[in-house]
C-alpha positions as CSV (number, residue, x, y, z in Angstrom):
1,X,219.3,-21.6,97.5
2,X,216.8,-22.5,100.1
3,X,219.6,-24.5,102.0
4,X,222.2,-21.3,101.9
5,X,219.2,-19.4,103.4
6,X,219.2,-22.3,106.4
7,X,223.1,-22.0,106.8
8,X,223.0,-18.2,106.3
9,X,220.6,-17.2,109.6
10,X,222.3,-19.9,112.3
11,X,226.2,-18.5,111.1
12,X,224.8,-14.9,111.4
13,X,222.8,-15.3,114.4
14,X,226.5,-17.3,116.3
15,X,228.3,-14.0,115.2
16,X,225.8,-11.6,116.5
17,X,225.8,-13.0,120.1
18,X,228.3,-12.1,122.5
19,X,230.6,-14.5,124.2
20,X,232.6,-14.7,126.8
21,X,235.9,-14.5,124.8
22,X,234.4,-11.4,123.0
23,X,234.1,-9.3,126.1
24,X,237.7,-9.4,126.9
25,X,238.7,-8.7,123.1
26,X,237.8,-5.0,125.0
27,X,239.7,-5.1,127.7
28,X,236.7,-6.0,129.7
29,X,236.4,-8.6,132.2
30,X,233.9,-10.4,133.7
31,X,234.7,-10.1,137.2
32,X,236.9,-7.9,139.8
33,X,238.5,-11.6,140.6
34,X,239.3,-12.1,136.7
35,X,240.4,-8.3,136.4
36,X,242.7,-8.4,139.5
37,X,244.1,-11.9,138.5
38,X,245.1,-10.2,134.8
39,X,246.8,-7.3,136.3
40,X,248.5,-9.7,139.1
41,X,250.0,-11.7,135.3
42,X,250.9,-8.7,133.9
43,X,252.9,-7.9,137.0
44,X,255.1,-10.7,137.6
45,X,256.6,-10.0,133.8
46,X,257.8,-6.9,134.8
47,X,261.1,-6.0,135.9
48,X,262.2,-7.5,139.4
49,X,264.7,-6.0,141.7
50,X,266.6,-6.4,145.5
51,X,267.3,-3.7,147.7
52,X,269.1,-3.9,150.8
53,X,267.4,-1.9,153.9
54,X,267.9,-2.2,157.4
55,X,265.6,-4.5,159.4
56,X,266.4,-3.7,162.9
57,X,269.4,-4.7,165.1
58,X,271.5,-7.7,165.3
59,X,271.8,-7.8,169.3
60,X,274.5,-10.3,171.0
61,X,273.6,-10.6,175.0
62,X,275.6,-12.2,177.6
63,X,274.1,-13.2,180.7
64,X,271.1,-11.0,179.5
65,X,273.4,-7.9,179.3
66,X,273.7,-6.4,175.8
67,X,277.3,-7.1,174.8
68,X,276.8,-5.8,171.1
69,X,273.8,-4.2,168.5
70,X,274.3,-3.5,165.1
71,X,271.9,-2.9,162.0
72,X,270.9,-5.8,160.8
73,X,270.5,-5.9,156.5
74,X,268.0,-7.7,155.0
75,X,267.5,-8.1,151.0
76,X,264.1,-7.8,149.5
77,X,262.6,-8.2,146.2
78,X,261.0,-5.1,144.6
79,X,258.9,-5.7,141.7
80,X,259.1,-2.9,138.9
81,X,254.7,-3.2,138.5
82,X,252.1,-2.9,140.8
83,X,248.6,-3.2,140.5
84,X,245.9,-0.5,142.2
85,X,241.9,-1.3,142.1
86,X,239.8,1.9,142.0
87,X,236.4,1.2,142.8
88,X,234.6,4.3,141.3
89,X,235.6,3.1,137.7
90,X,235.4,-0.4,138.1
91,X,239.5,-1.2,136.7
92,X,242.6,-2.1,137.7
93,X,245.4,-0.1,137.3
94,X,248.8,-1.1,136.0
95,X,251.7,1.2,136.8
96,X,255.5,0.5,136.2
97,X,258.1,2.2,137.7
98,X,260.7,3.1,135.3
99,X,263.4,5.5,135.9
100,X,262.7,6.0,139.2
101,X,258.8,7.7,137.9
102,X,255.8,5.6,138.5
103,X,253.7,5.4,136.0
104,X,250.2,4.6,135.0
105,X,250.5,1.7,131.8
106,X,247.5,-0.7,132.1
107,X,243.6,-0.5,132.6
108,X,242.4,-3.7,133.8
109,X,238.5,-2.8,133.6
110,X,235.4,-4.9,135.3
């Protein structure tokens, strides 16, 4: 009996202390840097896109006379997530653009 009693107070005493992994089982975490990096992994497995959009002209000169200028396309990658911090709560905020509507999905809090 006397040895359950010496078992029973170190196992109850390791479950009553909080740990590290504990605060996060809250959505909590222990930094801005370790909220921020979450939301950044969260991001990158959303939804990725291109869109075309016009980056200037193309210009063509001849004896530094402008023979021809057209719009140049470029392509860039568009992710469907982004991440927001808000300082006056402490979080970062997940929102997903989905049909065009941009919406708020994730709390990252700090």
């Amino acid at each position: 009996m006397k040895k359950m009693k010496r078992l029973l107070i170190p196992i109850l005493a390791a479950l009553a202390l909080p740990t590290a992994v504990e605060a996060n089982w809250f959505g909590k975490y222990n930094s801005r840097f370790d909220a921020k990096e979450a939301c950044n992994k969260w991001k990158e497995k959303g939804d990725k896109y291109s869109e075309s959009y016009i980056d200037g002209y193309d210009i063509k000169r001849k004896n530094g006379e402008i023979v021809s200028a057209r719009p140049k396309d470029a392509w860039r990658e568009i992710n469907s997530r982004s991440c927001r911090n808000e300082e006056s709560t402490k979080q970062y905020l997940g929102f997903e653009l989905k049909s065009g509507e941009k919406k708020l999905k994730k709390y990252f809090k700090y």
